[in-house]
N, C-alpha and C positions, 0 to 999 in steps of 0.2 A: 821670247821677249820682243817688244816693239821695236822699230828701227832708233827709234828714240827714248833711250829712257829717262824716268821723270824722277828728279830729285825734290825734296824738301829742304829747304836753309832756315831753320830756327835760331833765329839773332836778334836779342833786343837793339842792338848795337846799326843803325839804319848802314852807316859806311861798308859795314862788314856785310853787310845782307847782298846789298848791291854790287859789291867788288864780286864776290863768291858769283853771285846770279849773273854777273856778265864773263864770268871768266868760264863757265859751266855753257852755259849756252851759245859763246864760240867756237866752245869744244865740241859742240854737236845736242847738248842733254835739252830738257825739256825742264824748266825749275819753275815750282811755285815756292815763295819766303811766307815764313809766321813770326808775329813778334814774341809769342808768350806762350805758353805749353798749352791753355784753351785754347787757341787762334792752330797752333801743331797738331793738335789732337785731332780736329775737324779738318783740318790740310790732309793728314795721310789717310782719313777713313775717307773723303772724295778722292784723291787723287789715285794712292794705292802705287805710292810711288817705289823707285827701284832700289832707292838708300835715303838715306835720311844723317841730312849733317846739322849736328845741335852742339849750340854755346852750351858750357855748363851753369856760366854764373848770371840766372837772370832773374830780376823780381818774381813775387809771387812762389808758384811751385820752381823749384829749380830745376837746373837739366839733369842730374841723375835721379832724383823723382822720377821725372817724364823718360828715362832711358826704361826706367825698373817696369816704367808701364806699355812704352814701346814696344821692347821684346818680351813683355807677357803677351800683350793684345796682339800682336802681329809678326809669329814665330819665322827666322828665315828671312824675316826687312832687317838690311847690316847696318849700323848706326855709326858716323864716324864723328869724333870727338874734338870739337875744336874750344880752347877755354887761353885766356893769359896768366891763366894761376897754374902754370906747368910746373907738377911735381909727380918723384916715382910714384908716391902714395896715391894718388888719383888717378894716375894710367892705370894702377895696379887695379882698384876700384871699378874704374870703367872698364879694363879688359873682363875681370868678375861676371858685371854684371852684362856683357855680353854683347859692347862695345866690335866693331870692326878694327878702329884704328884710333888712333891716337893725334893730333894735330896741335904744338903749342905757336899761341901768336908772339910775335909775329910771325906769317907764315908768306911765301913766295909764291907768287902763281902756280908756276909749277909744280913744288910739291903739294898744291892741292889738287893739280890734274892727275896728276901720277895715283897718288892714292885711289881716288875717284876711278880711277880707270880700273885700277887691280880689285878694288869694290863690285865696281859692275860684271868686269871679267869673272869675277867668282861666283855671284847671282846667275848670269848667262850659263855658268856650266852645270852649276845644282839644277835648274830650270830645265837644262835637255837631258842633262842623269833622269831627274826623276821620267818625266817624259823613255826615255828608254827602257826602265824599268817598268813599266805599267806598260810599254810595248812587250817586254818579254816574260812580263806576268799575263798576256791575254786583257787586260783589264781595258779592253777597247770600250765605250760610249757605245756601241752598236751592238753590241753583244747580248743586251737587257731586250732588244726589238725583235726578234724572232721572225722570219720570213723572208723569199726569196723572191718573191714578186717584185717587179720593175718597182711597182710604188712605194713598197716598206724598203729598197735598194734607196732610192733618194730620198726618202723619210731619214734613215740612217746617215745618209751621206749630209743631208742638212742640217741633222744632229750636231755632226761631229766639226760640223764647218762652225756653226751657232758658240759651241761651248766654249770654244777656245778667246770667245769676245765678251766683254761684257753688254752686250746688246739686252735691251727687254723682249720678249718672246711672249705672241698667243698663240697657245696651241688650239686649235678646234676640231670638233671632230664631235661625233654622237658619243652616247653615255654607255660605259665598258667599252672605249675603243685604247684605252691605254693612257690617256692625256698626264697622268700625274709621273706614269713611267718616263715617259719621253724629259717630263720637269726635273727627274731623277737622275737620268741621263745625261741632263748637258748639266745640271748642277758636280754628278762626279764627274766630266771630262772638263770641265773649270779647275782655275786656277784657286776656286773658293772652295774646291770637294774636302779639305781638313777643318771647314767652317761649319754653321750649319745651316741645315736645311728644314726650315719650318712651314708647314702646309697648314691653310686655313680654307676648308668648305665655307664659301660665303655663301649657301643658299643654307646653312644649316642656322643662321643667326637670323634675329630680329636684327630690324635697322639701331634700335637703341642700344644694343650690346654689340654692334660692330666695330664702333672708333674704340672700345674700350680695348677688346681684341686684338684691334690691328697697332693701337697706338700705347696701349697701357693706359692706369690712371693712379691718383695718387689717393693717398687717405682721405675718407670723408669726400670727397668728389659728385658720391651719389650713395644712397641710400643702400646699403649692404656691402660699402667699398671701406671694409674694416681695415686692410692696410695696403701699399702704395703697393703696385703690382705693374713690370713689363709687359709689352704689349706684344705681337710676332715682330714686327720690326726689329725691334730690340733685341729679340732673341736669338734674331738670324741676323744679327752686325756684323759685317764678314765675309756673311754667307751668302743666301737665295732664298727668298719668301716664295712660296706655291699659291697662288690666288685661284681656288678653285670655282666654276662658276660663275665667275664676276659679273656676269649679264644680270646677279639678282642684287646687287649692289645698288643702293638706292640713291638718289640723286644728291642730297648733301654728298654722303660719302663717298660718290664720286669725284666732287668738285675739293673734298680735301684730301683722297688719292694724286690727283691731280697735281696740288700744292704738295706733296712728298714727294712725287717722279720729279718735280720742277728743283724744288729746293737741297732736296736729300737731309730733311731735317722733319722729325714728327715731333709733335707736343702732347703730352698725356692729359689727359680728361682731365680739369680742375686744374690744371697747372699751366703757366705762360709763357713759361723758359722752352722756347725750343733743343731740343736733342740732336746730332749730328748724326746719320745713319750710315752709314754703307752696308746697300743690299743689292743686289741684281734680282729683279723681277720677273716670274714666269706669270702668266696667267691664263687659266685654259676656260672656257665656254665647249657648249653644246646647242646653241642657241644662235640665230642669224644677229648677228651686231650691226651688219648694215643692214635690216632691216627695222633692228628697234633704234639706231638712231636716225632713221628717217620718220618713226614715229614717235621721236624727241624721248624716246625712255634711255636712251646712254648716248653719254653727252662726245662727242666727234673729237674735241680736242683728248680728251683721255684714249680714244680709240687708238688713235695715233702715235701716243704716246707708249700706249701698253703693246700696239703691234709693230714696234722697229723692225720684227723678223715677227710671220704668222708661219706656221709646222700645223697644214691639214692634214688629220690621218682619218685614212680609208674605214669605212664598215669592214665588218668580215666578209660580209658576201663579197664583195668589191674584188677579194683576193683570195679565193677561196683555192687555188693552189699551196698558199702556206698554209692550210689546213691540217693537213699531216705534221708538217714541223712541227706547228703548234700543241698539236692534241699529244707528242710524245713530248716536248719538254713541258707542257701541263702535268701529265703526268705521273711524269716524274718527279714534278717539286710538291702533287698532294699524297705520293706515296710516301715521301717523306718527311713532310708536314702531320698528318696522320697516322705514322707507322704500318700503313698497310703494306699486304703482299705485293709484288708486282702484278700484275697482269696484261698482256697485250692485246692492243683493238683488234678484233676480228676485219677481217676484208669486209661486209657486208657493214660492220659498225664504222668505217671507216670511210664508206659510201654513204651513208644515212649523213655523218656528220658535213660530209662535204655538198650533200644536198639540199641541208638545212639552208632556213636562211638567217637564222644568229641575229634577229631584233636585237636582243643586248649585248650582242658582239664577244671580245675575248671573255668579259667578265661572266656570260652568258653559257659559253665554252668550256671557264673552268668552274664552273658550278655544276655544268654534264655531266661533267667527266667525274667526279668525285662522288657525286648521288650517283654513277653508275660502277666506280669501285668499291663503293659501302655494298651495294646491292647485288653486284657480281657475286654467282654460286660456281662457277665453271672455271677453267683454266686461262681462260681470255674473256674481254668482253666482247659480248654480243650487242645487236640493233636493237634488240627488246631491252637489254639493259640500260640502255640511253634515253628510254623514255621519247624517242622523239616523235609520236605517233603526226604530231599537227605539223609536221615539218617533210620526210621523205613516204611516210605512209600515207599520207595523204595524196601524195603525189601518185603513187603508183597504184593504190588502189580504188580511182575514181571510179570504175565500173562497176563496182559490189552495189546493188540494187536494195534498194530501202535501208543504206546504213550512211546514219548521221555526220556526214566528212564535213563538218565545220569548222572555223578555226574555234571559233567560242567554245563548241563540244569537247574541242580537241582538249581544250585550256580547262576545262571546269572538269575533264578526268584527271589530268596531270596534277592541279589542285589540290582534288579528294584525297590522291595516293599519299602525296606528299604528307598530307596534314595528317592521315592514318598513322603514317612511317614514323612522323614525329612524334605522336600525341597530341598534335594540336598545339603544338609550341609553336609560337607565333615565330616568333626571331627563328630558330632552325628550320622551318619552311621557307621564311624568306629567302636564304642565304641558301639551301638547297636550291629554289626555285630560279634563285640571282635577281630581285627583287627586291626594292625595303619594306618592311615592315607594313607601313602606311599604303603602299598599291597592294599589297596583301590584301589587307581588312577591307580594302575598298572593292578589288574583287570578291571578298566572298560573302559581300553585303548584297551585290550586285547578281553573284548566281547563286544566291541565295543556300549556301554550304553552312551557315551558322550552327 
């Protein structure tokens, strides 16, 4: 917990708001006041505060309404009860419905620190419980990053410093080097990991289906918008949205990205009422950001805003000592993804792979490895089972006199094989290949394999 934690005071009652608010923040706490369960509702989904003290008797929605909706929304926020209509039957009620404590007006300074304090006390010790259990379950943030290289060492270490804040985070890094893992990462070592986690590819969207996407829309809004539908925002209120991509984000929807990090309120397509959000943002690229916005393609102030904390991860070659680590816990998880047998890298496959150089990086990796456990006939695999001819064969055998060591050569037999193996199924060569679909068809337009 922070050195200071933050309360909420829902009081239509202005005398009581303020009394509470200075009597709280003498004590040390950090208080934002709401007059009305609307005005609360948007208080604890910004703030995220450490208790929450509500009148019960106020216009509009009343306060056990807003309690029933408190601890659904927000499992573990303790809620303490203060009302001048003090009866058993409504303690009884509010302890029910999941109430911390109980407070009837009038009430004396004191015993509103006292409670308050035994409130936070009790938050404070579930907070380093759970913390110690997810220490002695293993269930470390750095456990998902596999390698021992100095650079994947602070990769991890910047992890685990990251998750524990709500900062916004871009990860960058080339394509298959991990980026949505690492969003995975600090979202389970967050205090959000029982919320959710919604990831949106924004290079897989047109610009006109993006705000709908990210923000929702309602009925009738646009032409095939048969009923009112959430957006990822909405989905992951709570949680952590994954922005994958974002460099292909096009410049409107940059500038109302911008107005969500600024406000923490989205508006759905067709509609004017803005939405309250609580979300902490990852967003990863593959793509030079300060490069396109010095060529005015993404706009500087969102830059900024999305890189509080940037998490660059290395190529494979870069670390090609986790090599090993990696290719055994690969796998292992497509032996069991798959149901194949085991089998172990041979020393010679285990030199090819560390001599490669992994253009598509892990994603690259575990694609190898599984096109060479399908393909495996022997008790281990072998170098020839890895296919990696345009990679260590090339390398060692440049003196073979009138044989074609291209990389192109290399690529348009790997191709052939693949597309044999398959039938020519387009999507399982890609995904053998570690490739989408679309650079598939375009190579084999191009070496002409049709």
């Amino acid at each position: 917990m922070d050195a200071e934690p933050t309360i909420v005071v829902v009081d239509d009652d202005e005398a009581i708001r303020d009394s509470c608010r200075q009597t709280l923040e003498r004590s040390g706490y950090r208080v934002a006041t709401a007059t009305d369960s609307f005005s609360a509702v948007k208080a604890i989904r910004l703030q995220r505060p450490d208790l929450v003290i509500l009148d019960l008797k106020m216009p509009g929605v009343d306060g056990t309404e807003l309690l029933r909706r408190i601890t659904a929304e927000h499992p573990g926020l303790d809620v303490v009860v203060i009302t001048g209509y003090s009866s058993v039957g409504s303690a009884v009620e509010c302890m029910r419905l999941g109430a911390y404590d109980y407070v009837p007006k009038p009430f004396d300074t004191e015993t509103l620190r006292l409670v308050v304090r035994r409130a936070i006390e009790k938050r404070r010790l579930a907070v380093e419980n759970e913390a110690l259990r997810r220490t002695l379950a293993g269930a470390s943030v750095g456990e998902a990053l596999l390698g021992e290289s100095a650079v994947m060492r602070r990769v991890r270490e910047l992890v685990e410093r990251v998750a524990v804040t709500d900062s916004t985070v871009l990860v960058t890094g080339e394509s298959g080097t991990g980026k949505e893992l690492v969003a995975r990462a600090i979202h389970s070592g967050s205090s959000r990991r029982e919320r959710p986690f919604v990831a949106l590819d924004c290079a897989a969207l047109v610009e006109t289906l993006c705000e709908s996407e990210l923000f929702g829309h309602v009925k009738g809004a646009f032409t095939g918008a048969t009923a009112t539908r959430p957006g990822r925002f909405e989905l992951a209120n709570g949680g952590t949205v994954f922005l994958d991509e974002i460099a292909n984000v096009g410049p409107g929807m940059q500038a109302k990205l911008l107005r969500v990090l600024q406000e923490r309120e989205i508006t759905r397509v067709g509609d004017g009422r803005p939405i309250p959000v609580d979300v902490r943002v990852v967003a990863a690229t593959n793509r030079d950001l300060a490069a396109a916005m010095k060529d005015g393609h993404f706009r500087e102030d969102l830059f900024y805003r999305l890189s509080v904390v940037t998490i660059d991860l290395p190529p494979l070659r870069a670390r090609r000592e986790d090599i090993p680590l990696l290719a055994d816990g690969l796998l292992q998880r497509v032996q069991a993804r798959r149901a194949l047998p085991p089998r172990p890298l041979s020393a010679a496959a285990l030199a090819a792979l560390q001599g490669h150089d992994w253009p598509g990086n892990v994603r690259e990796l575990e694609n190898t490895l599984e096109r060479a456990l399908v393909l495996a006939q022997g008790a281990e695999i072998t170098r020839e089972d890895l296919g990696l001819a345009a990679g260590e064969s090339a390398r060692v055998e440049t003196d073979i006199p009138g044989r074609d060591l291209s990389l192109a050569s290399a690529e348009v037999e790997q191709i052939r094989k693949v597309l044999d193996l398959t039938g020519r199924h387009l999507g399982r060569a890609a995904a053998l290949l570690g490739i989408d679909r679309k650079t598939l068809w375009r190579k084999i337009r191009a070496y002409n394999l049709g």
